[in-house]
Every structure is written in structure tokens, then in C-alpha cells.
N, C-alpha and C positions, 0 to 999 in steps of 0.2 A: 855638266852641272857644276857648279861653283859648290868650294868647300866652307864650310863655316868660318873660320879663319878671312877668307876673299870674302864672304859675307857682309860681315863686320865691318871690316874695312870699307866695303862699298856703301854700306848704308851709312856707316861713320864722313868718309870723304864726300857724298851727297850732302851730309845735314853741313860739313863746315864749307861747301863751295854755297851753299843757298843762306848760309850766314854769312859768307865773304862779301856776297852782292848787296845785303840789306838786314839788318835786328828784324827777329823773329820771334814771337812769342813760342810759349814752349806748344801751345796747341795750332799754329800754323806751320811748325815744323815739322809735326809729328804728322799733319795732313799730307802735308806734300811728299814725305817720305813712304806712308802706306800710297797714295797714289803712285807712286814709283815702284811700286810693290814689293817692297821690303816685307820681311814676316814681321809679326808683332815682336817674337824674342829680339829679332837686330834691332828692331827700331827702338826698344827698349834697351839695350843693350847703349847702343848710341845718344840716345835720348841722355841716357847717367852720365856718359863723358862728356858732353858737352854742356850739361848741365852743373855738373863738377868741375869744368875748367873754367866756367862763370861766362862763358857764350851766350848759353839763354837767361835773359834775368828779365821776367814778366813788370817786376816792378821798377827798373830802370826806364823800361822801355815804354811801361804807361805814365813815368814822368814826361821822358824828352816828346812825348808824343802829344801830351795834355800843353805842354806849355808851348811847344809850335802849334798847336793847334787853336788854342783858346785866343788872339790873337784876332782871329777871324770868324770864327765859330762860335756858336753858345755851349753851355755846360752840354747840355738835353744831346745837341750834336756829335759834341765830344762823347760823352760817356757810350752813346749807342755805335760808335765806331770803334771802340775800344772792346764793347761787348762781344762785337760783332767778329773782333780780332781774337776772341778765345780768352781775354782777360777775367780774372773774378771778379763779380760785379763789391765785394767787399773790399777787394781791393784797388777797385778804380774809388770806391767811395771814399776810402783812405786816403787815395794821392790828391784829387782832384778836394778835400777839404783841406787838405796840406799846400796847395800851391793856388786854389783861387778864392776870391774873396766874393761874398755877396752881393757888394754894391758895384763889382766889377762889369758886370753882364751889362748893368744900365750905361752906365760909363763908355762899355766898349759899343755897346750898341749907337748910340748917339754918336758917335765919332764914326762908324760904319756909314749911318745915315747921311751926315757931314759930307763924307767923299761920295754917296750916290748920289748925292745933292743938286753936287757938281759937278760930278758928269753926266748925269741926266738932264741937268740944265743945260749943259752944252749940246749935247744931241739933240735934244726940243730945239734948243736956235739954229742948229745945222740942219736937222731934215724934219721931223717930227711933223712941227707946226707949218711947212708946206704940202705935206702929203693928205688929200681930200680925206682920209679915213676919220682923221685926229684932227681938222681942222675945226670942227664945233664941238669939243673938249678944251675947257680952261685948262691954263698951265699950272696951277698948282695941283686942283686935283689929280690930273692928271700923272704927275711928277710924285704923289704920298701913293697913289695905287702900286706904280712899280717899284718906288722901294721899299713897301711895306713887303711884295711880292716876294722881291730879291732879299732880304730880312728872315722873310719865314721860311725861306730855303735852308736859310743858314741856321735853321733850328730856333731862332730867339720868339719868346712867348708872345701872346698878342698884348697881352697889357703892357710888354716892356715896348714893344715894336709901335702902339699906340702913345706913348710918353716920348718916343723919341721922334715921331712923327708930328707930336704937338709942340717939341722945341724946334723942328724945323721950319714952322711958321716964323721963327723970328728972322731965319736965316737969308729971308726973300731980301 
């Protein structure tokens, strides 16, 4: 049986090799440490040093996280993977008003559609429109179905997804 002291230590050198590989919110590191079965005291105990040496900072890391991710994502997306990461949800509402703008979402959406535009138009001339399934389907409909599809994967609303779908008529 291990002494309090080796303890400590082990539950300490687990939380800074599982921060050495990747930022870690303070409640996924506190998961994976009780998964490794640390007692509540070490993990606690570990938890304040590494939280005092500034390792874990929840709001750092819903910045760098909001802003690689907004990019490709919608807000609704972003926010529920941040959630999902153990973050405060006050505190994602904090960052996420602090680094994106409203009319961004429409913006970034339309320029999403853009590039599925064009490569689902390339697909449709490559195989699409010779395979018997999709041969009596027109190419536009066709072409706003899937990227409306691929759109609402990525979290963006139907009214934004429906606006960027009606600028892509001009795109033909």
C-alpha cells in the first residue's frame, strides 16, 4: 500500500502528464484522475497545485477553444461542446460575447455554403448525376438539400441556413 506522501505525488504527476498531452478543463481533469482512482483528498490536494501553478485555467481554454472553433461551427455548437467539456455555462456566455459578434454567424455561414457549393458541384459533375438513384433529381435542389444537411450538423439555425441557401442561388 502506497504512503500518503507517493500518493500525492502520483495523483499530482497523472494530472501534469494528462496536462502535458492536451489543456484540460479543471472538471475533465478531476474526471479522469477519480477514474484512475485517486481518493477525493489527493485529487483535491492535486487539483489546488496545479490549479495554483495556473495549468488549469477553464477560461483560457474556453477562449482558445471558442475561437478555433467558431471558424467552422456555429455559436449553439460551440457553446454545447464547451458545456459538455465541464465549463460554466456563465462563463462560456462571458467569452463567447467577448470574442464573437452577431452578424458573424450569417457571414461565416454563407462562406461555409460557398465552399460546399463547390465541392458538391464538383461531385455532382464527377459521379452524382450519372448514378440511376439521383439521375431524376435537378442539380440545384439537389445541391441546397446537402448543404443545408451538412450546415445543420455544424449547429447553424434553419433561418440562418435558409438565408445562406437563398444567396446561393446567385452562385449558379
Amino acid at each position: 500500500m502506497k504512503n500518503k506522501v507517493n500518493d500525492l505525488k502520483s495523483a499530482l504527476d497523472s494530472a501534469l502528464t494528462y496536462l502535458s498531452r492536451r489543456a484540460l478543463t479543471y472538471y475533465e481533469l478531476e474526471t479522469r484522475l477519480e477514474k484512475k482512482g485517486y481518493s477525493e483528498t489527493e485529487i483535491a490536494e492535486a487539483m489546488v497545485r496545479v490549479k495554483g501553478w495556473g495549468y488549469v485555467n477553464d477560461r483560457a481554454l474556453a477562449v482558445s477553444f471558442a475561437q478555433t472553433k467558431l471558424v467552422s461551427y456555429s455559436l449553439k455548437r460551440v457553446k454545447q461542446e464547451l458545456i459538455k467539456r465541464g465549463i460554466a455555462v456563465e462563463l462560456i456566455d462571458e467569452v463567447l460575447e467577448e470574442i464573437y459578434e452577431p452578424e458573424q454567424e450569417l457571414t461565416q455561414c454563407i462562406d461555409l455554403a460557398k465552399k460546399m457549393w463547390s465541392e458538391e458541384g464538383r461531385r455532382w459533375e464527377s459521379s452524382y448525376q450519372y448514378k440511376k438513384t439521383y439521375m431524376h433529381i435537378p442539380r440545384e435542389p439537389f445541391l441546397k438539400q446537402k448543404i443545408g444537411q451538412k450546415l445543420m450538423q455544424k449547429g447553424y439555425p434553419q433561418e440562418i441556413i435558409r438565408q445562406a441557401l437563398y444567396e446561393s442561388s446567385r452562385w449558379n
